[in-house]
C-alpha positions as a printed NumPy array, in Angstrom:
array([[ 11.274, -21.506,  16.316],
       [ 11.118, -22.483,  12.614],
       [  7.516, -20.665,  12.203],
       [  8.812, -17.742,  13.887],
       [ 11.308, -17.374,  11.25 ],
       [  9.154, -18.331,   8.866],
       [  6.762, -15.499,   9.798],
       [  9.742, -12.676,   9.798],
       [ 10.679, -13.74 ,   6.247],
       [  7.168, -13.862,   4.957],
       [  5.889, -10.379,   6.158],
       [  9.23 ,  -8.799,   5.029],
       [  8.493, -10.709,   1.867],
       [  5.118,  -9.242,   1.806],
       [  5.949,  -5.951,   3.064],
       [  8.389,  -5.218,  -0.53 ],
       [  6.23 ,  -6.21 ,  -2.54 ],
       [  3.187,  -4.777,  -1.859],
       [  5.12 ,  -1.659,  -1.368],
       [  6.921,  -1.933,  -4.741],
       [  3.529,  -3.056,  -6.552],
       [  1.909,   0.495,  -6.047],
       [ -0.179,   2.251,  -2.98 ],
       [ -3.713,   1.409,  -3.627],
       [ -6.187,   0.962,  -0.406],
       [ -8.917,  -1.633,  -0.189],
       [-11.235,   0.926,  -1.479],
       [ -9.206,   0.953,  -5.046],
       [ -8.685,  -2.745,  -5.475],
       [ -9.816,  -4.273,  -8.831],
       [-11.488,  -7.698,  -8.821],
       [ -7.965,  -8.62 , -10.118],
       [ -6.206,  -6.972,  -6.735],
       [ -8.676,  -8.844,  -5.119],
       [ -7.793, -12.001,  -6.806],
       [ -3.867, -11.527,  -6.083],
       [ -4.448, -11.19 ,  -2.739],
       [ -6.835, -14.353,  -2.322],
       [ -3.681, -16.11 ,  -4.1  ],
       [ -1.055, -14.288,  -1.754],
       [ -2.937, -15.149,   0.924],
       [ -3.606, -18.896,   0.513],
       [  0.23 , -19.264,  -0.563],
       [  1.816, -17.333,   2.56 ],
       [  0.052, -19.692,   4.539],
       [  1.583, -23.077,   3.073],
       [  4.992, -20.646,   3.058],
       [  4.623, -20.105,   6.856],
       [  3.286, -23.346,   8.503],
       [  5.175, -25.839,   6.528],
       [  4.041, -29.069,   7.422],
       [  2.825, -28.221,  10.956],
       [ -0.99 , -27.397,  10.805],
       [ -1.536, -26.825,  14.548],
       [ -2.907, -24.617,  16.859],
       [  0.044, -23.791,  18.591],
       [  1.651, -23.054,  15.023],
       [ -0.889, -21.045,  14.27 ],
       [ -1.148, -19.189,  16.995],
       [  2.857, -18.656,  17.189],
       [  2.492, -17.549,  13.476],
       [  0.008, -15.061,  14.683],
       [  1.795, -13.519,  17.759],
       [  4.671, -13.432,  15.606],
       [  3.177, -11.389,  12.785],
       [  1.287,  -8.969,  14.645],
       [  4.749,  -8.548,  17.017],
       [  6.422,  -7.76 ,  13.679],
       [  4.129,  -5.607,  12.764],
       [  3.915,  -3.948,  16.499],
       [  7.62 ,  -3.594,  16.222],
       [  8.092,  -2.405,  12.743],
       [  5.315,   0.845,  14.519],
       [  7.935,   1.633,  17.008],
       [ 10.841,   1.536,  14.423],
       [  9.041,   3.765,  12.119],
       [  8.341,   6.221,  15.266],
       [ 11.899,   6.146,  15.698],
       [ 13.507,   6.031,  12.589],
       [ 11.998,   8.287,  10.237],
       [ 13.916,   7.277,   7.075],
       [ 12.488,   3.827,   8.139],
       [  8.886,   4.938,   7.695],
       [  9.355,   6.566,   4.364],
       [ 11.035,   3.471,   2.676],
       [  7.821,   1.81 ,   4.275],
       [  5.307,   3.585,   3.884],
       [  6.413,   5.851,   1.241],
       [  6.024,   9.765,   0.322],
       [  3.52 ,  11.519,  -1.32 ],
       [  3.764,  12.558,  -4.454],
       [  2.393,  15.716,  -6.602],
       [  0.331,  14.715,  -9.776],
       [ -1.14 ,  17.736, -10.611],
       [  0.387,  20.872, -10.489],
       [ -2.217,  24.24 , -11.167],
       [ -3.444,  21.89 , -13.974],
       [ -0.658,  20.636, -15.611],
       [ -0.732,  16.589, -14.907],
       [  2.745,  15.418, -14.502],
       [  2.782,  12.392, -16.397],
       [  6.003,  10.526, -15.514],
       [  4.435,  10.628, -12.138],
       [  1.026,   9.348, -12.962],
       [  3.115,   6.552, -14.839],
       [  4.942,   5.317, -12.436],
       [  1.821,   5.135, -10.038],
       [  0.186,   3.375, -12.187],
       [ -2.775,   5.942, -12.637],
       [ -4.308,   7.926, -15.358],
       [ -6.312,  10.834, -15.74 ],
       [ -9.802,   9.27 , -15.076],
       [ -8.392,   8.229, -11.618],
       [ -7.686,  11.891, -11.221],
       [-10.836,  13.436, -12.199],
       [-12.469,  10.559, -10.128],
       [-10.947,  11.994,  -7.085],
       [-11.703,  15.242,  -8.159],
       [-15.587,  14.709,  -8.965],
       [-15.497,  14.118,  -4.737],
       [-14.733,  18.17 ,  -4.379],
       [-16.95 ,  18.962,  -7.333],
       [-13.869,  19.3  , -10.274],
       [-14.743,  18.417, -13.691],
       [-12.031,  19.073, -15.404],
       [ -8.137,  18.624, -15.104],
       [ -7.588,  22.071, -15.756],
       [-10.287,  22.88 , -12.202],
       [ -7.237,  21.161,  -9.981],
       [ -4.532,  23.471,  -8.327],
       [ -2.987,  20.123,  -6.972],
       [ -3.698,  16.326,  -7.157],
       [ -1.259,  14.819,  -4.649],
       [ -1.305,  10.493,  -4.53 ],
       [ -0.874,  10.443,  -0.494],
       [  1.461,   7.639,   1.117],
       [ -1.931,   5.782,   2.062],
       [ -2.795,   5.276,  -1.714],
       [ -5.557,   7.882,  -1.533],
       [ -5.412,  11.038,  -4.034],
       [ -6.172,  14.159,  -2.704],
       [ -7.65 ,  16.829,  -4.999],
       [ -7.362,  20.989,  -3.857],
       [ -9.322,  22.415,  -6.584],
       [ -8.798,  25.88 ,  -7.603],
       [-10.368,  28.976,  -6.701]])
């Protein structure tokens, strides 16, 4: 029962801070990201089994986490105010050109991200975008204009 709770406090654990650190995917992780989550990864797993290194363990851990996660689905299905602390919301960067910088600040991201997304649907320029939106998923989504 002990790795059970341990497993419920270390994905919660897990679950605020990687939402609080910022919404990148896999595909916009910096050898650094990379690094962290190596670390993370490697210290959840002393956090979780303790001093018991079986297989049952183990497996417990892993039926617990993935039930967790399983559940936390259903809650979010639910309970929409649940899925938006969770997952988050997206949020408008660029506005018919004009970048809004306290929200490119506080995700972290600067205008080479931008025009990197925007490269994808031919943009050059920030003044090309009609809207650059940073999507719950971490990717940005670029609608040029006409």
């Amino acid at each position: 029962m002990d790795s059970v709770i341990r497993g419920f406090a270390i994905y919660f654990v897990l679950l605020i801070a990687i939402r609080f650190s910022g919404r990148r995917t896999i595909a916009q992780m910096t050898a650094l990201d990379f690094v962290l989550l190596l670390i993370i990864a490697e210290t959840t797993q002393q956090a979780m089994l303790g001093e018991d290194f079986s297989i049952v363990n183990a497996a417990t851990l892993i039926l617990t986490l993935f039930g967790i996660d399983i559940a936390l689905s259903y809650v979010k299905k639910w309970l929409p105010k649940v899925a938006i602390m969770v997952d988050g919301t997206p949020t408008v960067l660029v506005r018919d050109g004009e970048v809004d910088t306290d929200a490119l600040r506080w995700a972290r991201l600067d205008e080479e991200d931008l025009l990197a997304a925007g490269r994808q649907q031919g943009v050059t320029s920030l003044d090309q975008i009609r809207f650059a939106i940073l999507e719950a998923s971490g990717g940005i989504s670029v609608i040029p204009k006409k």
